[in-house]
C-alpha positions as CSV (number, residue, x, y, z in Angstrom):
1,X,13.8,1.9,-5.6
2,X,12.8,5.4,-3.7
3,X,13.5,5.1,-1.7
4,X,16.7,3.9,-2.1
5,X,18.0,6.0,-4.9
6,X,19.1,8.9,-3.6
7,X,21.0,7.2,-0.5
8,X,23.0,5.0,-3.5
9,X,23.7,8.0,-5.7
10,X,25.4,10.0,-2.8
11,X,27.2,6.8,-1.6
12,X,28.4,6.7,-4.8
13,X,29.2,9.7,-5.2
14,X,31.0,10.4,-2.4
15,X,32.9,6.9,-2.5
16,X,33.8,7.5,-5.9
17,X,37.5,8.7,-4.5
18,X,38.3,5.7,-3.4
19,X,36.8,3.6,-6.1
20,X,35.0,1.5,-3.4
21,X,31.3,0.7,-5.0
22,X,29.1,-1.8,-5.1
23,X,25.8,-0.9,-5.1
24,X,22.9,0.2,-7.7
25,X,19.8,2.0,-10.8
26,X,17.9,1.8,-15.1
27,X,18.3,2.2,-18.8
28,X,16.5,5.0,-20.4
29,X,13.1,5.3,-21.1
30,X,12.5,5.3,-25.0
31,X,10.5,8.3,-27.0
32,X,6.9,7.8,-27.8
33,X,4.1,6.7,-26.0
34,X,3.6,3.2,-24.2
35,X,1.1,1.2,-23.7
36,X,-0.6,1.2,-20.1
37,X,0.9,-1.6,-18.5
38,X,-0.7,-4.4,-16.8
39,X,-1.5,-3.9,-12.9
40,X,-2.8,-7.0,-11.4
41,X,-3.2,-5.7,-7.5
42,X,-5.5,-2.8,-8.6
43,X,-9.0,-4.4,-7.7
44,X,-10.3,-0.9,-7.9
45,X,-9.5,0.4,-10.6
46,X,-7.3,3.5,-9.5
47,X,-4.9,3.3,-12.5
48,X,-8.1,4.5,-14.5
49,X,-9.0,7.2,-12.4
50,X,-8.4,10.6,-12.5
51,X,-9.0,12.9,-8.7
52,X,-10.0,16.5,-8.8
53,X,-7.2,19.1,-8.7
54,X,-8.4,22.6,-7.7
55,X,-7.7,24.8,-4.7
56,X,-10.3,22.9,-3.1
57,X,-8.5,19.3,-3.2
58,X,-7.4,17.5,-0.1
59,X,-4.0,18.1,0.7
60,X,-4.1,15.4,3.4
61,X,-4.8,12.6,0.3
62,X,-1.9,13.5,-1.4
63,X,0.5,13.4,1.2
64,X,-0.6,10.4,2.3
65,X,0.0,8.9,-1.0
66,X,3.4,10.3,-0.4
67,X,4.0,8.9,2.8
68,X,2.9,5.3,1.5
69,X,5.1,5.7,-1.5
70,X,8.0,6.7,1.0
71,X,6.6,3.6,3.9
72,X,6.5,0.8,0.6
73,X,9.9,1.6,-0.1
74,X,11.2,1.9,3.5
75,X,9.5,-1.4,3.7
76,X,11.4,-3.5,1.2
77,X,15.1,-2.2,2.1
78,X,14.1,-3.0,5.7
79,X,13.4,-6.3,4.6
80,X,16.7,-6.8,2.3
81,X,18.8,-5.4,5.0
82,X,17.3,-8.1,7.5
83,X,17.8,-11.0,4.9
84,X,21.6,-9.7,4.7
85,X,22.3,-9.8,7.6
86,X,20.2,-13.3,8.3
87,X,22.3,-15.3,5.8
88,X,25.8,-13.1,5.4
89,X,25.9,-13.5,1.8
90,X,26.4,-17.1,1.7
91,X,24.1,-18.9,-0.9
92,X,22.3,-21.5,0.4
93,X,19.0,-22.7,1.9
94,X,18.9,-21.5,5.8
95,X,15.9,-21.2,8.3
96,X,14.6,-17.2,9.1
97,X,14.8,-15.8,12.1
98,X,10.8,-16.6,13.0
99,X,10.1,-19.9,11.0
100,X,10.4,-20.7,7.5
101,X,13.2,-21.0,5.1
102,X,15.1,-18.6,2.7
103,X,17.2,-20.2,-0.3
104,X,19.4,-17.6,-1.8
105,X,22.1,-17.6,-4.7
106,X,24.9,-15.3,-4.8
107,X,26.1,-15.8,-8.0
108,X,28.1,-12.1,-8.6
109,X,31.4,-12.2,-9.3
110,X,34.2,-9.4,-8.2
111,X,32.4,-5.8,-7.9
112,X,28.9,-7.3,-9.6
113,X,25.8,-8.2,-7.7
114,X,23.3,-11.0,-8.5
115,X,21.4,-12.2,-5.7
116,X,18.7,-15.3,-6.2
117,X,15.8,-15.0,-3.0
118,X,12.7,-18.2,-2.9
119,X,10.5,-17.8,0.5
120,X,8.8,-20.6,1.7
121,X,6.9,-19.4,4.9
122,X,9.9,-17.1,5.7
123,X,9.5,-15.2,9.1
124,X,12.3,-12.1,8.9
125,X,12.2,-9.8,11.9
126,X,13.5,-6.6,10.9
127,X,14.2,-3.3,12.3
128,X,11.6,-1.3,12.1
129,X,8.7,-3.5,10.6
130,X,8.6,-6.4,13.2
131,X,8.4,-10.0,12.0
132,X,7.4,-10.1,7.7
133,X,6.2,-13.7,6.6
134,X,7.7,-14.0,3.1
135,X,6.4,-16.4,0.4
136,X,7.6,-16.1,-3.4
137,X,11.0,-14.9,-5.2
138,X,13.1,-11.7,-5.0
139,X,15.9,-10.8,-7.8
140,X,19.0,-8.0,-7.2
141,X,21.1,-7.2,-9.7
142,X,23.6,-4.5,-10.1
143,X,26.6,-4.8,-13.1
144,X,29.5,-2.8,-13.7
145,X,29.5,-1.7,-17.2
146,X,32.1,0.2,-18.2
147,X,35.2,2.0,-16.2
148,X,38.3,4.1,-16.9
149,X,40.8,5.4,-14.5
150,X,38.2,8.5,-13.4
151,X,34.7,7.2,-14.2
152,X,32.6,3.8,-13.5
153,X,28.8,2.7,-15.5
154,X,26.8,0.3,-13.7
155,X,23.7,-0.9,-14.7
156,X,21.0,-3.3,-12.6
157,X,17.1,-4.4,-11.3
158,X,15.4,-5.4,-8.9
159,X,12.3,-7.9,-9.3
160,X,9.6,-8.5,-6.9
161,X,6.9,-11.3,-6.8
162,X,6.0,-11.6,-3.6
163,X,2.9,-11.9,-0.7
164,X,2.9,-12.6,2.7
165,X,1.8,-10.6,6.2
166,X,3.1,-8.2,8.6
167,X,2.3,-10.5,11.8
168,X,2.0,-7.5,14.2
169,X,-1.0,-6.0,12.6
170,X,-2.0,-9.0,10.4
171,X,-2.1,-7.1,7.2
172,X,-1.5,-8.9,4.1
173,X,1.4,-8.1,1.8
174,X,1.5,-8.1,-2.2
175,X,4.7,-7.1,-3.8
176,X,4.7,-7.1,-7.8
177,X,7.3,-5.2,-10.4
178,X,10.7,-4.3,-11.5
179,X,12.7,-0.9,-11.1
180,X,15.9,-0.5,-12.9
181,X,18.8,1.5,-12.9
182,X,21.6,3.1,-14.9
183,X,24.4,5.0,-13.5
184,X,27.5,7.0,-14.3
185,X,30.0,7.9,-11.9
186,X,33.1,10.3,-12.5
187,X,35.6,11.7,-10.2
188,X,39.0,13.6,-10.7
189,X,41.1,15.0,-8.1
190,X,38.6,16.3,-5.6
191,X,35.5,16.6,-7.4
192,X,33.2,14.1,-7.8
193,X,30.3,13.9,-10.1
194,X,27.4,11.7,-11.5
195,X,24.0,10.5,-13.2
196,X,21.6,8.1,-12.0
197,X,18.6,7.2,-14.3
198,X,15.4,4.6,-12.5
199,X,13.0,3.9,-14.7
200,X,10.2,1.7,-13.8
201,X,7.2,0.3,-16.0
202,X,5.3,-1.3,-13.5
203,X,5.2,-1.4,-9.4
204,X,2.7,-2.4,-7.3
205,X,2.6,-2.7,-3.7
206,X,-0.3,-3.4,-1.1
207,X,0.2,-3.9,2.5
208,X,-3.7,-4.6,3.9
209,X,-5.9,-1.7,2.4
210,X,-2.8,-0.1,1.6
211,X,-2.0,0.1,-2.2
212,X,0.6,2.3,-4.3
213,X,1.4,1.6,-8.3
214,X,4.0,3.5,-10.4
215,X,4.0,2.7,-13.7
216,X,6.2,4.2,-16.9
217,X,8.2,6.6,-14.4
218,X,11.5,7.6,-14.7
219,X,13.8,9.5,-12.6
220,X,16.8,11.1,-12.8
221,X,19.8,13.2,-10.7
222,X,22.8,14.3,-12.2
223,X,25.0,16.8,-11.3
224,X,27.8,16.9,-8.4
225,X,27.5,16.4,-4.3
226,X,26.6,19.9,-4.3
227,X,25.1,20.8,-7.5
228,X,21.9,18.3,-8.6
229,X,19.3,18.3,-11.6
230,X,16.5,16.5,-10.4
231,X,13.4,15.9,-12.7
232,X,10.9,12.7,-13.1
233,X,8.0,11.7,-15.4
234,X,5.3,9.0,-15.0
235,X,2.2,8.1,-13.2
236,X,1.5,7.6,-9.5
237,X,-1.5,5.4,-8.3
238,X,-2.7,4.8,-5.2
239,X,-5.9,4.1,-2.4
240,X,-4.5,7.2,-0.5
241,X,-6.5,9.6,-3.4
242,X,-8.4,6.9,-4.8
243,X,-7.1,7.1,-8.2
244,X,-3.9,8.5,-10.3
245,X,-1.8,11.4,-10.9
246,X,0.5,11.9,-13.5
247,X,3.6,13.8,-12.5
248,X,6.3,15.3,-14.4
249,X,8.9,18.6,-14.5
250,X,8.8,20.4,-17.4
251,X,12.0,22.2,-15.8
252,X,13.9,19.9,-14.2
253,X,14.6,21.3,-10.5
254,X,18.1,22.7,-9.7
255,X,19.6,22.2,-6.0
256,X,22.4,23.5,-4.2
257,X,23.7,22.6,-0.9
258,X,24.3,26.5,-0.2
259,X,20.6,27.7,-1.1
260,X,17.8,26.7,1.5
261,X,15.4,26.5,-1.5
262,X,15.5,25.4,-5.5
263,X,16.9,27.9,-7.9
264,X,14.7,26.9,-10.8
265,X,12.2,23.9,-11.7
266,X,8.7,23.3,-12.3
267,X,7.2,20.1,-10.7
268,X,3.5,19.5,-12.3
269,X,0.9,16.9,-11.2
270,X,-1.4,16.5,-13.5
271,X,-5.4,14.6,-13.7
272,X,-8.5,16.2,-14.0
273,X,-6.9,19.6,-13.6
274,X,-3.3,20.3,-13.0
275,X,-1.1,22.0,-10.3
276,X,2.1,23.1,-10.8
277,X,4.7,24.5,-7.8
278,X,7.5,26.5,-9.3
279,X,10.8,27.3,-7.9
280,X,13.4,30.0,-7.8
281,X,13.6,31.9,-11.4
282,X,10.7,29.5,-12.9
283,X,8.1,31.4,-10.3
284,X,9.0,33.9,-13.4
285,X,8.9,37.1,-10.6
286,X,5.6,35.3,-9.0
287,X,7.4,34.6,-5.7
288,X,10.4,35.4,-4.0
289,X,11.0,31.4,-3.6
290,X,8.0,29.0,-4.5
291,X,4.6,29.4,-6.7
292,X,2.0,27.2,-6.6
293,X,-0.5,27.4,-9.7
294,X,-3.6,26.0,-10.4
295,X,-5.4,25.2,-14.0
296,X,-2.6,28.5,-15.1
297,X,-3.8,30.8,-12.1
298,X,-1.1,31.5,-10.1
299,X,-2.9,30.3,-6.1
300,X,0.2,31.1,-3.1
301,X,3.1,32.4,-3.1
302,X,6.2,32.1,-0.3
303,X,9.0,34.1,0.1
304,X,10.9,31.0,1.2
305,X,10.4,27.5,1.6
306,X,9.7,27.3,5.0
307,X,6.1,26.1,4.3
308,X,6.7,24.5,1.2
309,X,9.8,23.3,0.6
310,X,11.4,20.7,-2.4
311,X,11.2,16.0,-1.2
312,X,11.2,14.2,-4.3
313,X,8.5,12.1,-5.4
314,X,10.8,9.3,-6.6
């Protein structure tokens, strides 16, 4: 999931020369509108409120809902990479490294993943999370799809339904959802080139009074190792700003490895009011480098990106 995606895609991209992958993200979202889908974590209500977005909103909130986007994520391939390396891929049921037991099936066959986790009072110590007490099922699953002699398709999920604790600080821990994946890679001589597509309809995560939902997003990066597209749609919930934002990119954003900054893309964030920062030829002679607008009133503009620069939301 985020935080995974873009480490797979440039694994895979890079790796594509020597047709060496294994690894990972989600059909395509359909037209239309969906229905909102169910969040059962979200004992506040967040998903059905909208926060204030004016020159006066707090900064601070929002990155924080970015940083425990980024920490959920981190949190969960800590925790996979611990598992891995506690039962080297051999199915079975097998005691964790602090108490407990893991059964896991590895039931892939040649290049394709499908991995089978039950937690009964499973203690993993991982790197950089300390010991995780795991009750409740985990699912991976990544399938090659189609391949010729200069492209591979894979397609996969991952499904969470999970609680448990972080024993250093005693906070409890909720993981609920499913984030899948679709991905095509090509490569021909010495270029390299691809398209990864996540889409996720519902995600929720708490970790004490922590909580972070995404729900109908999708996300995609095409392009080659140093040429992207990135651009994303769907709504991002959390206790950070104590409610929701809707985020999208009306231009998707262009990257470069040889420019410091974007060379075009909107990225809007939109709830009771909207913001949108604009890069390279979208600041539309605004800014040398980055706009930032407000409700259609154009509020800073930077010469560069030293103060703000491009992460990706998902």
């Amino acid at each position: 999931m985020r935080r995974l995606w873009s480490g797979r895609y440039s694994k895979r991209v890079v790796d594509s020369n020597s047709k060496s992958a294994a690894a990972n993200r989600s059909p395509e979202l359909g037209g239309g509108v969906r229905a909102a889908p169910t969040l059962s974590l979200d004992s506040s209500g967040y998903a059905s409120k909208t926060i204030e977005i004016s020159s006066s909103t707090n900064v601070n909130n929002v990155n924080q809902l970015s940083a425990d986007i980024n920490g959920a994520f981190g949190l969960l391939e800590d925790l996979h990479d611990s598992l891995w390396d506690q039962n080297g891929g051999v199915s079975g049921t097998s005691n964790c490294d602090g108490g407990g037991t893991a059964t896991v099936t590895y039931a892939g066959k040649d290049w394709n993943i499908d991995e089978r986790w039950s937690f009964n009072d499973c203690v993993a110590s991982t790197f950089s999370h300390g010991d995780v007490l795991l009750n409740g099922t985990f699912r991976y699953v990544d399938t090659l799809t189609g391949e010729t002699a200069t492209s591979e398709s894979w397609k996969g999920y991952e499904s969470y339904n999970i609680t448990g604790e972080l024993k250093n600080s005693g906070e409890p821990l909720t993981v609920k959802g499913r984030s899948d994946w679709d991905q095509l890679f090509r490569w021909e001589n010495d270029s390299a080139s691809g398209r990864f597509v996540d889409t996720i309809e519902a995600f929720e995560l708490k970790v004490g009074t922590h909580y972070i939902a995404l729900t109908n997003t999708e996300t995609r990066l095409e392009g080659t190792e140093s040429d992207l597209e990135y651009s994303m749609t769907g709504k991002l919930i959390g206790s950070a700003i104590q409610g929701h934002v809707q985020v999208s990119t009306p231009t998707p954003v262009s990257l470069s490895v040889n420019e410091a900054c974007p060379t075009e893309g909107i990225i809007r964030v939109a709830s009771d009011g909207s913001a949108e920062i604009r890069y390279g030829s979208s600041a539309a002679g605004t800014a040398g480098a980055v706009a930032v607008w407000i409700d259609g009133q154009i509020v800073e503009s930077h010469a560069d990106c030293n103060t703000v620069g491009f992460v990706p939301i998902l």
